[in-house]
C-alpha positions as CSV (number, residue, x, y, z in Angstrom):
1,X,82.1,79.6,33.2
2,X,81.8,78.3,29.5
3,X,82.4,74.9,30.5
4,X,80.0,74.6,33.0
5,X,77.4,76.3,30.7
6,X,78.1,73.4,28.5
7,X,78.1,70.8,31.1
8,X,74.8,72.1,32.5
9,X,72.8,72.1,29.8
10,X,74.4,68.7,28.8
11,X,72.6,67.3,32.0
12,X,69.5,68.1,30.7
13,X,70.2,65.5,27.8
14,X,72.1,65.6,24.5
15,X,71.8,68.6,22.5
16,X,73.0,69.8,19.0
17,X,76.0,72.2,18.9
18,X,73.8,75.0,17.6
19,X,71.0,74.8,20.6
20,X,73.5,74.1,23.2
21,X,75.1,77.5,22.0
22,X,71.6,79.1,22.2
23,X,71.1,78.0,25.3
24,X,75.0,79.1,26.8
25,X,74.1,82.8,25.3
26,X,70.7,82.5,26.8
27,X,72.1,82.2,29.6
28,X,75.0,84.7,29.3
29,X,75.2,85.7,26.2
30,X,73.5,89.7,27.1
31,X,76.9,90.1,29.1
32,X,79.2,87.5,27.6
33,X,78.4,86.9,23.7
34,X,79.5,83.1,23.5
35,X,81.5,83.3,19.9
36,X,82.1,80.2,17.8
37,X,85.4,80.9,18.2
38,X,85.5,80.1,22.3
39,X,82.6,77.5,22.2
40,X,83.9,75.2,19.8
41,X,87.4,74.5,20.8
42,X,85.8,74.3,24.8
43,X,83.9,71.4,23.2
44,X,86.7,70.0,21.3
45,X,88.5,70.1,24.4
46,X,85.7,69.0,26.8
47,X,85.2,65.5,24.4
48,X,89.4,65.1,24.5
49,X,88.9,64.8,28.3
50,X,86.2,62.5,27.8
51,X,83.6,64.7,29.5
52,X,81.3,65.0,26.3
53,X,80.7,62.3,23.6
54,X,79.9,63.2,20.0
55,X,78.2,62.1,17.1
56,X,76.4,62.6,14.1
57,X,73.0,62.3,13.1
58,X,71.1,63.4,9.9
59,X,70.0,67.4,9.0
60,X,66.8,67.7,8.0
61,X,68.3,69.2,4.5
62,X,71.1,66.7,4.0
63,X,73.7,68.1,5.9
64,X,74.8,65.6,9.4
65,X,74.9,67.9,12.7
66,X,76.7,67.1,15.5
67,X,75.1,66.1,18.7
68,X,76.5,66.1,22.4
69,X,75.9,64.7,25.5
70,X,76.9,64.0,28.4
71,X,79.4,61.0,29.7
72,X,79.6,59.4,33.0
73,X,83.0,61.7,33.5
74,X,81.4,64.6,32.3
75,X,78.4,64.4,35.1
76,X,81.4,64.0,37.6
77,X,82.9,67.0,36.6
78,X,79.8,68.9,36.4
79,X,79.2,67.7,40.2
80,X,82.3,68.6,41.2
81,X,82.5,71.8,40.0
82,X,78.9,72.6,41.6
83,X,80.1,71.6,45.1
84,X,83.5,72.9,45.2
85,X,82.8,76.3,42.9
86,X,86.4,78.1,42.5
87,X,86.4,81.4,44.6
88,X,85.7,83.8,41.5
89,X,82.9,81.4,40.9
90,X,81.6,82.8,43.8
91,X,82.8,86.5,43.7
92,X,82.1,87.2,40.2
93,X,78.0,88.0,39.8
94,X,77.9,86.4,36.1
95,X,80.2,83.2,37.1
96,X,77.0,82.7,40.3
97,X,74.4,83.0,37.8
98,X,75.4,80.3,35.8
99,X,76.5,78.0,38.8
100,X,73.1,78.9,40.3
101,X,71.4,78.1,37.4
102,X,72.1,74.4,38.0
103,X,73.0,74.2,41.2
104,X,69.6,72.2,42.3
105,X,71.6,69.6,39.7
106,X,73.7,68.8,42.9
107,X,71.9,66.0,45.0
108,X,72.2,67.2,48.3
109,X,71.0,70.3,49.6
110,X,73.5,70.7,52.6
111,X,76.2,70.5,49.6
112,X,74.1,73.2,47.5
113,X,73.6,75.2,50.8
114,X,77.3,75.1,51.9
115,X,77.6,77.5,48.2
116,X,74.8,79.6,49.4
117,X,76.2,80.3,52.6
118,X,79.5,81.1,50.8
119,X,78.4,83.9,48.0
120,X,76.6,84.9,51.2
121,X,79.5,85.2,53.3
122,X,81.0,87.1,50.5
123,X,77.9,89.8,50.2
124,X,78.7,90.3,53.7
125,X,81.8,91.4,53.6
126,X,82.1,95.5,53.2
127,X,83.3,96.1,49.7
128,X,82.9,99.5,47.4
129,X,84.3,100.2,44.0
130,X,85.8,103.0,45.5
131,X,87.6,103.0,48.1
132,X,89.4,106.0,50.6
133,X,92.6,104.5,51.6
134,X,92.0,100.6,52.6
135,X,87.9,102.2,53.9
136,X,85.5,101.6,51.4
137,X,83.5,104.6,50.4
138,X,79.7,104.7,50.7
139,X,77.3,105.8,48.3
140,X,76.5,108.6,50.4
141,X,80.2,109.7,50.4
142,X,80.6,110.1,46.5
143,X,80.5,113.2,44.8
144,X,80.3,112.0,41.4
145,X,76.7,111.0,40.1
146,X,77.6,107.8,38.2
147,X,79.9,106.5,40.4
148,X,77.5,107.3,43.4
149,X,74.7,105.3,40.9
150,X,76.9,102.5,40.5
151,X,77.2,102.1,44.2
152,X,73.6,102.6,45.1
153,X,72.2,99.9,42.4
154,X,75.0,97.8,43.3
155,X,73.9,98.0,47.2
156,X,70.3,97.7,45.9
157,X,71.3,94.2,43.9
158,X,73.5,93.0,47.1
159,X,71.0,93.7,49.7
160,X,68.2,91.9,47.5
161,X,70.3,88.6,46.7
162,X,71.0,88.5,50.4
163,X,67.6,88.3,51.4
164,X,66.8,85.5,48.9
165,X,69.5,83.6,50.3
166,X,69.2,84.1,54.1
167,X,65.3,83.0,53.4
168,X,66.8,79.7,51.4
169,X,69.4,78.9,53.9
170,X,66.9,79.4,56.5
171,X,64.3,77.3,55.4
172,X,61.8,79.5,54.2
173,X,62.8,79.5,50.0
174,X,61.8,75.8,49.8
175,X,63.6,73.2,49.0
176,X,66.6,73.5,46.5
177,X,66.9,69.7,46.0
């Protein structure tokens, strides 16, 4: 998920190291607080593979920052990762949100619709926190309040992302390219 945060917002055109990590927790940062500790070595790893390129301008007080962008390998990687999303891209709500937030990136919209109809295919698919044997267990079915709250916001969440993306696959959400 990091890396793609970081590839993403590379797309957009080069950033400095402290706005691209503004940016990553902007984006995730209320769930997944993006330490300097995980965003730095992804970086330092990213350039190794030759997927970002770095250098160094002036600070306005003296002090050079670093500045990143994007290589011709890193735009390949970011493509490929937005067509062929790994199945807990897909699974996992925050790892969507940031592969939704630039999937339009992806030229083609049969390509960005073929994701779409996947996380769709997924929503579809009966699933509970809590389950009675192998049968999930409905809201309606749970004693507890919480747990019963969990699963009536979580059915809420599901039944409104599947809406949004039967009215994009069908054609109705405008175009996503």
């Amino acid at each position: 998920m990091l890396e793609l945060a970081i590839l993403g917002h590379l797309a957009d055109g080069p950033l400095h190291g402290y706005v691209l990590r503004r940016r990553v927790e902007q984006l995730s940062g209320h769930t997944r607080p993006i330490s300097d500790g995980s965003l730095y070595p992804a970086i330092n790893r990213m350039v190794k593979r030759g997927l970002l390129a770095r250098h160094t301008e002036p600070g306005a007080a003296a002090a050079q920052r670093y500045v990143l962008t994007l290589t011709d390998a890193g735009r390949a990687e970011l493509l490929e990762r937005l067509r062929e999303p790994t199945q807990q891209d897909i699974t996992d709500h925050n790892r969507f949100f940031t592969l939704l937030a630039f999937l339009s990136l992806l030229p083609d919209t049969e390509q960005q619709h073929a994701v779409l109809r996947r996380r769709l295919e997924f929503l579809e698919t009966p699933a509970s926190f809590f389950y009675d044997g192998d049968r999930p267990l409905p809201a309606e079915e749970v004693a507890d309040p919480y747990r019963r709250g969990m699963l009536l916001m979580a059915r809420s969440i599901s039944r409104a992302e599947r809406a949004w993306l039967h009215e994009v696959l069908d054609g109705q959400g405008g175009t996503t390219g």
